[in-house]
C-alpha positions, 0 to 999 in steps of 0.5 A, spaced: 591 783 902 592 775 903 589 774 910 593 766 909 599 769 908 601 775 913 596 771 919 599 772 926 594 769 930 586 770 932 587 776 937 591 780 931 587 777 925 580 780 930 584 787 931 585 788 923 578 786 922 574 789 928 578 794 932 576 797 938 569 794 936 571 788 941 569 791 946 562 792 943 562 785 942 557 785 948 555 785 955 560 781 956 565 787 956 563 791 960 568 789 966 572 792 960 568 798 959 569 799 967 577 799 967 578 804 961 573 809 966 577 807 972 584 808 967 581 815 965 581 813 958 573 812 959 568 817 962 562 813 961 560 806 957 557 811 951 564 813 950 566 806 947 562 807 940 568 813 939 574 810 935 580 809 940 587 811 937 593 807 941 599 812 942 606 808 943 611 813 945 619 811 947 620 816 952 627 815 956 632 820 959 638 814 957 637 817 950 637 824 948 633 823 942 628 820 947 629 825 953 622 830 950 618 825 947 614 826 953 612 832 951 611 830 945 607 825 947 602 830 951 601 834 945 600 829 941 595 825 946 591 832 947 590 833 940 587 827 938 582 827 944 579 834 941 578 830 934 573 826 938 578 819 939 578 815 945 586 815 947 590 810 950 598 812 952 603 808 953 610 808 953 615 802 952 622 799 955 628 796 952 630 802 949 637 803 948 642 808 947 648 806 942 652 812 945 651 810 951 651 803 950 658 803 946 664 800 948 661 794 953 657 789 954 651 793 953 651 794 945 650 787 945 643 788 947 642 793 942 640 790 936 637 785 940 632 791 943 629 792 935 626 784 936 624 786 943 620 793 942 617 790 937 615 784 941 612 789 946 608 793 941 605 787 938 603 785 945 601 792 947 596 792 940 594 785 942 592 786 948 588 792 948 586 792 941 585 799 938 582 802 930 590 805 929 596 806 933 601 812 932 608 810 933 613 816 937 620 814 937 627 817 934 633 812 935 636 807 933 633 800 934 626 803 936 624 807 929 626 799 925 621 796 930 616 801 929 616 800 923 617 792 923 611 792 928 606 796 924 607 792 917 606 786 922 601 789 926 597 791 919 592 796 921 592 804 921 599 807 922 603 813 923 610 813 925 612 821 928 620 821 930 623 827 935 627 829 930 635 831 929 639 834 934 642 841 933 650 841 931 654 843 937 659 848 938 664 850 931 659 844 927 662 839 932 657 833 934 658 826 937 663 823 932 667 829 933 668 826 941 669 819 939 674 821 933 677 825 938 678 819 943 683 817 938 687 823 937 687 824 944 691 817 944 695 818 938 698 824 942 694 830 937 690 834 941 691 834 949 686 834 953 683 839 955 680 839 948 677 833 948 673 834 955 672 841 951 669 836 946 664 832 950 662 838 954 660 843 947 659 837 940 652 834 943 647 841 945 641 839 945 635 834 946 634 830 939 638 824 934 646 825 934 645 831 929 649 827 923 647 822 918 648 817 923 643 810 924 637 814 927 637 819 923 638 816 916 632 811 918 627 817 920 628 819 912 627 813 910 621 813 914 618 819 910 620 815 903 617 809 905 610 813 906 608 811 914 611 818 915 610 825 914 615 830 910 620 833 915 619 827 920 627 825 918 629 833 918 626 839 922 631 839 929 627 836 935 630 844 938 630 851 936 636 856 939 633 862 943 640 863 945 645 860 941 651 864 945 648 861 952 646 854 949 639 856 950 634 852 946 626 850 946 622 845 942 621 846 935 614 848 934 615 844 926 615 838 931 608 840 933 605 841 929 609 835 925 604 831 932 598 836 929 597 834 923 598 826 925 592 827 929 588 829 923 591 825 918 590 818 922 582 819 922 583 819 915 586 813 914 582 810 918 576 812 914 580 809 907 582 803 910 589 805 908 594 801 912 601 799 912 601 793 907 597 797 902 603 802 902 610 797 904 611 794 897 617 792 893 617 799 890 617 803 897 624 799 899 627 800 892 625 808 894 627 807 901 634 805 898 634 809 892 635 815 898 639 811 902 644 811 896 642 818 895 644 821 901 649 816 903 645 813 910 648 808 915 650 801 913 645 799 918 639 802 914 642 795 909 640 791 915 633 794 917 630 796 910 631 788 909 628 786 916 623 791 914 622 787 907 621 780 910 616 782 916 612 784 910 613 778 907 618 781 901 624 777 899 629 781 898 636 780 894 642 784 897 645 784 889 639 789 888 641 794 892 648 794 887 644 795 881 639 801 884 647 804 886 650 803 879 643 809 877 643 813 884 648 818 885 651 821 892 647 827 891 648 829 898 654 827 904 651 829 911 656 828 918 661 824 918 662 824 910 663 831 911 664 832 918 661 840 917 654 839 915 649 836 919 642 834 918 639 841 920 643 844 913 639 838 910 632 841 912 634 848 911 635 846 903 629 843 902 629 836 907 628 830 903 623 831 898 629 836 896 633 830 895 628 826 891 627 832 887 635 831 886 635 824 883 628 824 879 630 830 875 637 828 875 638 822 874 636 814 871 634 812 878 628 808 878 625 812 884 617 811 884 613 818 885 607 815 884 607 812 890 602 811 895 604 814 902 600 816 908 599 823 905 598 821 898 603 821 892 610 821 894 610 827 888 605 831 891 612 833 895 617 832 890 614 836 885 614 842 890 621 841 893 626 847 892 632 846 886 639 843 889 642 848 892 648 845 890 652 845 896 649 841 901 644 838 895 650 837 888 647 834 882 650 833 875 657 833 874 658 836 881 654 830 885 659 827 890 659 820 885 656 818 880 654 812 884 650 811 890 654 811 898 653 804 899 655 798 896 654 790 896 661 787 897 662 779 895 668 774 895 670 768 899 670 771 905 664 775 904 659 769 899 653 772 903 655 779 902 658 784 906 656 792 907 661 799 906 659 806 906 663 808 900 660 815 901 665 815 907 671 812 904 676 816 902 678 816 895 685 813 895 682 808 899 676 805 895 682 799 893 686 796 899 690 791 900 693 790 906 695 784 912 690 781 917 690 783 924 685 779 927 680 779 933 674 775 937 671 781 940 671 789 938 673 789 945 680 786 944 681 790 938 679 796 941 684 796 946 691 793 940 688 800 936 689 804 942 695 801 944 697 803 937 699 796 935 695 796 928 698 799 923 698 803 917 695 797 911 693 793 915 686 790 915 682 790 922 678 783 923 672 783 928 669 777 929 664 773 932 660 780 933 655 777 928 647 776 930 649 770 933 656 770 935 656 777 940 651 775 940 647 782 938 652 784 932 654 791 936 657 796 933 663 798 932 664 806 932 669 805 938 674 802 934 673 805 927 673 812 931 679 810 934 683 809 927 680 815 924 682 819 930 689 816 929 690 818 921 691 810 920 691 807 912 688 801 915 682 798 913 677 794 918 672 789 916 666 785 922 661 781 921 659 786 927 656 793 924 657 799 924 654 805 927 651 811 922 657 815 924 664 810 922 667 813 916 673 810 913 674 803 910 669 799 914 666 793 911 660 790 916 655 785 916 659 780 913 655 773 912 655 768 912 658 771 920 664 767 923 659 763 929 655 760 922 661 757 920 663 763 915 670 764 912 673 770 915 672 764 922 678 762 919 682 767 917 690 768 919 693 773 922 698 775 916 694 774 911 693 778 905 686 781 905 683 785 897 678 790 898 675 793 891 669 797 894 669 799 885 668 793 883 664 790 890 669 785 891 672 782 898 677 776 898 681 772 902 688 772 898 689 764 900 688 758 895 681 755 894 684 749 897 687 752 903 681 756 904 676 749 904 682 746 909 682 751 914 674 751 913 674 743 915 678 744 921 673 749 924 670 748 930 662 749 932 662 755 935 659 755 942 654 761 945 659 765 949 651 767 952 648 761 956 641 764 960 637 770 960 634 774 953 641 774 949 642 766 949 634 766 947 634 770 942 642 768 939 638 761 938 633 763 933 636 770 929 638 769 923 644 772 918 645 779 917 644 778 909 637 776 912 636 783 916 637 779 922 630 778 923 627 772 928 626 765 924 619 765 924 620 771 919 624 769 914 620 762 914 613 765 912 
């Protein structure tokens, strides 16, 4: 590891180079030592020649897949300390709801809360140095954090998530609430059936049970090797009575925290860390999943965080070319609303996907790999065969090529992200007439007011990591067209949540506050989107689009104080995973 190259500063360099062994410095540590006994985490100073593990938990009753980590926290911390480790336990804030947060103001702060958790983490690490921390964590924002803080941090890791939440009633899950919100609106269903939806399509604790953000980020966890087989697939809960909606936690997820305990002493002992196993490959092979089983466009967004805060330089068109060897093998809710992520791990979870594109396809899926727990084939090789339903290979695969893709054009020179996975295929080229908006709240309310109709294309813009500020998601809207039945399109230098399905092109760069051409598109003009050919483009002259570009007025912060103006001064593009600057300048 170059030190020069991935130096943080002093109090991080000494936390990879001694660990705990700061506070055996010395004499001079002994009001330290002192504290940790009065803290608990001591019961005499002989105690501190024992290695001290960090545990970092994300536990909040504001989201569901966070509402048992304290439980799973407790396990985890008992285990550790019958294995002889002196442990510290701490919990961090800032965590967001997507859901929740969906709709209002709040989602600005949603994406801006990966930045600050793991600000936090770094914090927490510096501060209180340990030989190894082990991350709990399980939804959006806060599994990309973890794993960015882990590379950064650089000592000995592991990343533990609280799992899947099961499917509601009749394979409903929160999708089916928001895409009911729109057939509400259109007249379709009454409502007694949507308040029946939001009571029955969300049973349990754990990440919406789809193939959504968190979900999506906790397979690619497992891929990228900080994470154990079955971290992104084994339900946070079992049934003890499905009828009565009776449930209890897994017991796979304990012991999923069991074998943390025991694997983190021996990575300690070989030295193995983040960057050891965060390389160029493992992103190809976190893609490759992606493509594979049709992830959320966000994983686009925080697998090239991930890549800089490594300190890899990763080119989108990349991800084209992995997509033209990577076959949708797998479509998980809300690509095909009937299947969730518990159908995933009863055909063999991710190792079972992999088993699919190694063995039946060119992907250049790297099985020598190194991972937390060995080789990514001493999974791979004994995962079960395609069950060729949930799992479809060969002529059956749901396309020959990957779920996503990387669009480029005139209103896209940067790039723009679509789920073709989700796009039905009478829909994969569309053109269609500009309807535009500044906000996602205005769109949503013109959606709902049935104003946008069939070819048209939806622009949100000035919802990018600068413009929003925060770059929200728009499952509001893009539920309510689907919800409608409408043949529109929608494209945002905002993103979009795990769980939008349709035409829905996001993370267009440059975005609309850095002077980017969907800034000036009109309403009226013909937009072309060709997800085959990865194109995107505004049908006006090269001349008109210069002129127009010319006349554009510097964007003016809608934020003025607090974090949101802080943070929409130093982030960077979405092309960029919409990282701090001081990343993309290392």
């Amino acid at each position: 590891m170059s030190t020069k190259k991935h130096f943080i500063n002093e109090g991080i360099q000494a936390v990879r180079e001694k660990g705990s062994g700061v506070f055996r410095s010395g004499y001079h540590m002994l009001p330290a030592i002192s504290l940790m006994i009065a803290a608990g985490v001591l019961k005499k100073v002989s105690d501190v020649k024992k290695p001290f593990v960090t545990v970092i938990n994300s536990y909040t009753t504001h989201i569901p897949g966070h509402a048992h980590l304290h439980i799973l926290g407790q396990h985890l911390v008992k285990k550790l300390l019958e294995r002889g480790f002196n442990v510290w336990y701490c919990n961090i804030g800032g965590a967001v709801d997507d859901g929740i947060a969906m709709g209002h103001f709040g989602m600005k702060y949603s994406l801006p809360s990966r930045e600050l958790i793991a600000d936090q983490i770094e914090t927490i690490i510096g501060a209180h140095p340990p030989d190894a921390w082990i991350g709990i964590g399980n939804c959006d924002k806060i599994v990309p954090a973890m794993l960015n803080a882990a590379v950064r941090l650089d000592i000995p890791f592991i990343y533990v998530s609280g799992g899947p939440m099961l499917a509601g009633a009749e394979n409903t899950d929160l999708i089916t609430v928001f895409e009911g919100v729109g057939a509400y609106s259109a007249g379709k269903i009454p409502k007694s059936k949507l308040m029946e939806l939001t009571e029955k399509a969300c049973p349990t604790c754990g990440s919406c049970s789809g193939m959504f953000t968190a979900n999506s980020m906790n397979c690619l966890a497992e891929v990228l090797g900080l994470a154990l087989p079955g971290n992104g697939t084994i339900p946070a809960a079992r049934w003890v009575d499905k009828k009565a909606l009776k449930w209890e936690i897994n017991p796979e997820r304990l012991k999923l925290l069991e074998k943390a305990s025991e694997l983190i002493g021996t990575l300690m002992k070989k030295k193995i860390t983040p960057r050891k196993i965060v390389d160029r490959q493992a992103i190809d092979n976190a893609f490759i999943l992606d493509l594979a089983m049709g992830g959320s466009t966000n994983t686009v967004l925080h697998t090239l965080a991930l890549a800089y805060e490594t300190g890899i330089k990763y080119d989108l068109k990349r991800i084209n070319m992995l997509a033209k060897k990577t076959p949708n093998v797998c479509k998980v809710s809300p690509s095909r609303p009937d299947v969730h992520v518990e159908d995933v791990e009863r055909v063999g979870g991710i190792p079972a996907i992999l088993k699919a594109v190694a063995k039946y396809s060119k992907a250049p899926l790297d099985l020598e790999h190194q991972t937390i727990y060995g080789k990514l084939k001493d999974v791979v090789e004994k995962a079960p065969e395609p069950d060729g339903d949930v799992i479809r290979v060969g002529e059956r695969a749901f396309s020959k090529e990957g779920g996503l893709k990387i669009l480029y054009g005139n209103i896209a020179p940067d790039g723009a992200v679509v789920k073709t996975a989700g796009v039905d295929p009478d829909m994969m080229v569309f053109e269609g007439r500009a309807v535009c908006f500044d906000s996602q709240e205005s769109a949503l309310s013109a959606i709902l007011k049935r104003k946008v109709k069939d070819g048209d294309v939806v622009v949100i813009r000035y919802e990018g990591p600068k413009g929003g500020p925060g770059m929200q998601e728009m499952l509001s809207p893009t539920s309510a067209i689907k919800g409608q039945g409408l043949k529109a399109a929608l494209i945002t230098d905002g993103r979009f949540s795990g769980g939008t399905r349709g035409l829905c092109v996001g993370h267009i760069s440059p975005e609309a506050a850095a002077g980017g051409p969907i800034a000036v598109i009109k309403n009226g003009d013909r937009i072309r989107i060709d997800a085959h050919k990865g194109t995107i483009d505004l049908l006006v002259s090269e001349k008109e689009l210069k002129e127009r570009l010319k006349k554009l007025k510097p964007f003016k912060p809608k934020v003025r104080r607090g974090w949101l103006y802080r943070y929409s001064l130093h982030v960077t593009s979405a092309n960029y995973g919409a990282v701090m600057e001081d990343v993309i300048g290392r």
